[in-house]
N, C-alpha and C positions, 0 to 999 in steps of 0.2 A: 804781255798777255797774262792773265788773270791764271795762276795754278787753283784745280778743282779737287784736286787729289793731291793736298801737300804730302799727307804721310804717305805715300805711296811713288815707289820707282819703278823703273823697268822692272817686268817681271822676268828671270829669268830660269834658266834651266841649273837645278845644282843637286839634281842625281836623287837617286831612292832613300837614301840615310839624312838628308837634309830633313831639319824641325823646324826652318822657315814656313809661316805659313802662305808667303805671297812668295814663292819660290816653285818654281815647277820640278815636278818630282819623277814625271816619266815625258814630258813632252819636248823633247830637244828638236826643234824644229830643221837642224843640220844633219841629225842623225838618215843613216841610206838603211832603210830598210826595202827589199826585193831591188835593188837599183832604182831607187827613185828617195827623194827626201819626206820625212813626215811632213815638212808644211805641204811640199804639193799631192801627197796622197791623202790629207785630210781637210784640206782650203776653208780652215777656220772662216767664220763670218760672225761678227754678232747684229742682232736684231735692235732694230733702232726706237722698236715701240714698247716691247716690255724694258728694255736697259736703260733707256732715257726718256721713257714718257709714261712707266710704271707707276702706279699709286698706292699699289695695296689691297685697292679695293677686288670684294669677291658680294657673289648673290646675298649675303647677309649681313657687308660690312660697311664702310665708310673708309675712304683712303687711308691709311696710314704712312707711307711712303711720304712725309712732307721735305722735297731736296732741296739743299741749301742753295742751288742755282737757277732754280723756280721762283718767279714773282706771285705765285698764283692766278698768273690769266694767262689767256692763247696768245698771246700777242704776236707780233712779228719779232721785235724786238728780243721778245725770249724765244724763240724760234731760233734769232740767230746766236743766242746765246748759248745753246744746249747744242750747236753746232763746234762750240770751242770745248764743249763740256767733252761730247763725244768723240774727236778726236784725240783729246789728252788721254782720254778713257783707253782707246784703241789702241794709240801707238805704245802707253805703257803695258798695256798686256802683250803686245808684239801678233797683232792679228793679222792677216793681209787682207779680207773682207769687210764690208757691211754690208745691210739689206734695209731696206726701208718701205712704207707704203706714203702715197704722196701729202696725204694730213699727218702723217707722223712727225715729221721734218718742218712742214709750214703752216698754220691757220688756217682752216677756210672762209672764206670772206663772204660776203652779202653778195655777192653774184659770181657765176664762171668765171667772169670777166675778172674780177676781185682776187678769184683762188687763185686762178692762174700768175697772176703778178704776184702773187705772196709767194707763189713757189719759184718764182723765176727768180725773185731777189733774195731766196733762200739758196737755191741751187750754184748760184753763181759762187755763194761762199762756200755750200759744200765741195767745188770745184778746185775753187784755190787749197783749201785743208786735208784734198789726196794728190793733188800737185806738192804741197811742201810736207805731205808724209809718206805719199808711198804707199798707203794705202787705196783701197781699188772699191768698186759698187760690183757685188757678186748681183745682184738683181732688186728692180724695182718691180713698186707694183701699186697700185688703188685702191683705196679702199670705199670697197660699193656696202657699205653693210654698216654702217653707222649712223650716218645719217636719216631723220625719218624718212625724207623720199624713197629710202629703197626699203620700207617694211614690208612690200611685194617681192622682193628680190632685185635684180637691176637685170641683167643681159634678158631674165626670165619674168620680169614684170611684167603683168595686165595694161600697165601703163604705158604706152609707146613714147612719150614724152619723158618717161626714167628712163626707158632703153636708150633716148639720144643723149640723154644725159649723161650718162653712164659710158657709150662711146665719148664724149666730149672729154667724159674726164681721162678715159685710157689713152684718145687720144694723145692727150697730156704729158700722161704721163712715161709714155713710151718715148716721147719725145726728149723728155729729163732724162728718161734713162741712157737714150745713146748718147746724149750731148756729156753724160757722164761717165758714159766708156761700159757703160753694164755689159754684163756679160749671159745676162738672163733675161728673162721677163717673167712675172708667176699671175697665174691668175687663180687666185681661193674664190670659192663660192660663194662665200660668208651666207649668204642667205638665199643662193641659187636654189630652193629648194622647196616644200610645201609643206605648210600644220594639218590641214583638210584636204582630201581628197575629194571632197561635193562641188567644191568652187573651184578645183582646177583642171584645166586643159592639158595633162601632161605633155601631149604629143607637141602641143602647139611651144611650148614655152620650151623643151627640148628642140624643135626644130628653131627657135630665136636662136638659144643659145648657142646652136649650130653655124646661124648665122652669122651672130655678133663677132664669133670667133673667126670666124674666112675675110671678115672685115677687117677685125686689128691684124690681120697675115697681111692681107693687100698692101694695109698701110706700111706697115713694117717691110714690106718690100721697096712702096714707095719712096719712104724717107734714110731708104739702106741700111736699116737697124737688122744686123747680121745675128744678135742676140739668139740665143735658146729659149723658146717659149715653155713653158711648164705649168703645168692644172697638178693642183693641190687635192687631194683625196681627204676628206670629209665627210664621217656620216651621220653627222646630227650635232644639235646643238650651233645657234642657236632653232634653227627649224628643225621639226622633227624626224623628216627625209628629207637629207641632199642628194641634187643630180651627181653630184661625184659623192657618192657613199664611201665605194674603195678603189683600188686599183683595179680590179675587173669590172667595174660598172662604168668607168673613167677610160677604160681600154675599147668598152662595147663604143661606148657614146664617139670615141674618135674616129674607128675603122664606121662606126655606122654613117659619120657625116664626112667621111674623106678628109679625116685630122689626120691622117697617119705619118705622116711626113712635115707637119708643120706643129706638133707639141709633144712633147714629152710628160716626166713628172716627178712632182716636187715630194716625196714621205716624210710625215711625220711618225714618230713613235705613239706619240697620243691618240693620234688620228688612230692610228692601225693598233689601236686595243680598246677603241670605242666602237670597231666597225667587227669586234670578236676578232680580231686576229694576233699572231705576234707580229711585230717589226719585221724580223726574217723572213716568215710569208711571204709580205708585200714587195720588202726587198725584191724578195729572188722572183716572185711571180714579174713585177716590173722588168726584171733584168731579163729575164730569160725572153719575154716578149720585145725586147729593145727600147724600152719606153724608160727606164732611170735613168733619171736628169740629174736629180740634187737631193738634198735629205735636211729637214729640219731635227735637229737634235734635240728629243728631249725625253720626257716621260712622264706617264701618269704615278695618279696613287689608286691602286686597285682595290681598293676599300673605299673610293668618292665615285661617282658617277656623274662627274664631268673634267672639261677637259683643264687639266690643274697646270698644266705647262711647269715641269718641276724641271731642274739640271738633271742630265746624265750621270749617277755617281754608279750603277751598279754594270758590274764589269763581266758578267756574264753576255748583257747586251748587248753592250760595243765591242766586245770580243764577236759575235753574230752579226751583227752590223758590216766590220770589219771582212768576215768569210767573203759576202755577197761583194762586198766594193770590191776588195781584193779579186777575185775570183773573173768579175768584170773588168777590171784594170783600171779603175779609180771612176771619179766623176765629172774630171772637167769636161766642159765649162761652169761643171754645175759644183757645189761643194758642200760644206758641213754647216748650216747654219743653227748656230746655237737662237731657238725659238722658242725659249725659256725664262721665266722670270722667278728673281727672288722672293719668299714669301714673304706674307704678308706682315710677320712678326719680325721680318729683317729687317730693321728701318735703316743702319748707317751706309753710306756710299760704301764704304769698304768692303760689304756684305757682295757686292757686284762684282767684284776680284777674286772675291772667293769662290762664289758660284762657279765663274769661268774657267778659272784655275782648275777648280773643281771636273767638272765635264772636259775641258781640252785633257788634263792626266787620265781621264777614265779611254777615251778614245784612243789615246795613244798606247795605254797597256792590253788594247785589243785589239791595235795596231799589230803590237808587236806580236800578242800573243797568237794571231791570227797568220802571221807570218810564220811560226813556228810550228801550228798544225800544219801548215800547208807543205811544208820545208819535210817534216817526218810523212806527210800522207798518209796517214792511219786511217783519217776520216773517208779520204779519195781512194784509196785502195779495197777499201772495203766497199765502198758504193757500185764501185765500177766489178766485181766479183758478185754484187746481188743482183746486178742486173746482166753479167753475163749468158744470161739463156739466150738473148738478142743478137749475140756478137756471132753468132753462125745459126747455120743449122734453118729449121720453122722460124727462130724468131727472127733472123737475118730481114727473110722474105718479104714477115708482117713489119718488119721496121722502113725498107726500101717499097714496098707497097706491090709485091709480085706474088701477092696470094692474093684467096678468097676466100668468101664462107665455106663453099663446097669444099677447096682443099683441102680447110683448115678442118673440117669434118671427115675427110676423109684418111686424114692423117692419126685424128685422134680414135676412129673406127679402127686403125691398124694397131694404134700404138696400146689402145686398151683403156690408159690412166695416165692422168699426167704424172711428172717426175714430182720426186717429194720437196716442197717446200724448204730452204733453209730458216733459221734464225734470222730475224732483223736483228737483234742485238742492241736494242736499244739502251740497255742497260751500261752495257759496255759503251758505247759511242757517247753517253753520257757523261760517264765514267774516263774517258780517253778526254774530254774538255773538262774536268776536275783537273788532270794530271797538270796539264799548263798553266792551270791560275793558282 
């Protein structure tokens, strides 16, 4: 078999003082932090579309990315060739995941009919290459938002013939998925969404969506696919409103169509500082409602105003990142997929190692460092102390739910004023995640 990465070996673990630069510097994936190991509290993945099917190109450019295992066509042939690519890629970084959408991996063809055998005779070698590495499919998924047929959107198209479409292809590709052991399913919007509000129906094409989604559940019952479902929060770009903006528009839209038990969700970092939020937000707001599934890694540049899909390197972050996983007790079945590409001025393969490298050390020092807030409780001890007025007393009541207005009014007629506010201390709590990094 053909090496794609001569200059490069196992990447491994050789501590904080190593000047290797394809050496990991904080990610020892045997290291026990809280009782458990960093590979399985962070289930690396990497993405199969920016990492092996990346070009370079941006809204003002032309590819740059020219890979030396690229023909320059779709073909099948290179399809199954970026199959060998990306497994050499994988097992010398030491990841346990990948993710894919189903044109990432294989062509699509001049009819269903066509796509479908392109990805059957793609899948089948994806199969054998986590057979003889050990490596695993964190989650598959379709891509409805490329192609021109879906310039309507797909599950939310005017077109009832993209919507069969659009089921044909998930049907698909859910079916790849379990045939490949996935352990998710995701579904992004790409274009589930609207430019003009004059020509659209929102109710209607929200109540498709509704439907499309109780269809791929059936199915997925059907064909025994035990996978974790997941809806990707997005809120704009390339349409100007998405049905899933953020996590609470994505949480309204499940409890309102009786998703609640059959999807979860996938965070981006990009996603949740296009939709005005930070990362943490959406984390914790996900978490606390039951709904985080999995998290794509990555981040913006807060001076562009779109979505730049940059690595993880700032460790503030992933240290915030890390509270919320922690805090909830990790993600499986869902994990960390790095959903980031190299820029566009990085043209050598080797730039891809670095990246990775890059983002898995960043997560892993907020791994640990996040372990160590938790361990001293600075942060917990003081939250749970601001919000003590709850823990007995009037607030006991209103938190078990055995008062009322009237009570509560007539408690504060006796009592005169309420008690005096303390300090948030934001300064300080600020200052208490300086001390660890």
């Amino acid at each position: 078999m053909a090496t794609y990465f001569p200059e490069v070996g196992s990447i491994v673990y050789e501590g904080p003082k190593t000047k290797n630069p394809l050496a990991f510097r904080h990610y020892n994936p045997d290291e026990i932090v809280e009782g458990r190991s960093m590979r399985d509290w962070l289930r690396f993945s990497v993405c199969y579309w920016h990492t092996f099917r990346g070009t370079g190109s941006d809204p003002f450019g032309a590819p740059t990315l020219q890979r030396p295992w690229d023909d320059g066509t779709d073909s099948l042939d290179n399809a199954l060739t970026r199959v060998d690519v990306a497994f050499e890629f994988m097992s010398k970084l030491g990841v346990p995941f990948y993710c894919f959408h189903d044109r990432d991996v294989a062509p699509e063809g001049s009819s269903l009919k066509q796509s479908n055998a392109n990805l059957d005779t793609v899948v089948a070698k994806l199969k054998e290459a986590q057979a003889r590495t050990g490596i695993k499919l964190l989650w598959g998924t379709a891509n409805l938002f490329s192609n021109p047929r879906f310039m309507h959107g797909a599950a939310t198209s005017p077109n009832a013939d993209v919507f069969a479409y659009a089921a044909a292809q998930v049907k698909k590709a859910m079916e790849v998925t379990k045939e490949l052991g996935g352990e998710n399913y995701v579904f992004w919007g790409g274009r589930e969404g609207y430019m003009c509000s004059y020509n659209t129906d929102m109710k209607r094409e929200l109540d498709h969506l509704a439907r499309f989604m109780h269809m791929a559940h059936d199915y997925a019952q059907q064909i025994g696919f035990r996978g974790q479902f997941l809806f990707e929060p997005k809120p704009k770009e390339p349409t100007k409103h998405q049905y899933d903006f953020d996590a609470a528009a994505c949480l309204n839209f499940i409890r309102q169509y009786g998703l609640l038990d059959v999807v979860k969700l996938n965070i981006e970092t990009n996603h949740a500082t296009l939709a005005g939020h930070s990362m943490m937000h959406e984390l914790e707001y996900a978490s606390i409602q039951g709904v985080l599934g999995s998290i794509d890694a990555n981040t913006g540049d807060m001076l562009l105003g779109w979505d730049t899909d940059q690595f993880p390197t700032d460790i503030y972050l992933t240290t915030q990142v890390m509270l919320v996983l922690m805090k909830q007790g990790g993600l499986a079945p869902g994990g960390t997929n790095f959903d980031a590409k190299v820029r566009r001025e990085s043209i050598d393969p080797v730039d891809l190692f670095h990246a990775h490298i890059g983002g898995m050390d960043a997560f892993a020092r907020g791994l640990k460092i996040a372990a160590a807030i938790r361990s001293d409780g600075m942060l917990s001890d003081f939250i749970k102390k601001r919000y003590s007025s709850f823990d007995n007393g009037i607030g006991r009541k209103i938190e078990i739910g055995t008062t009322n207005f009237a009570d509560l009014e007539a408690y504060m007629l006796q009592k005169g004023e309420a008690d005096a506010n303390i300090s948030g201390r934001q300064e300080l709590m600020e200052n208490i995640i300086n001390y660890y990094l």
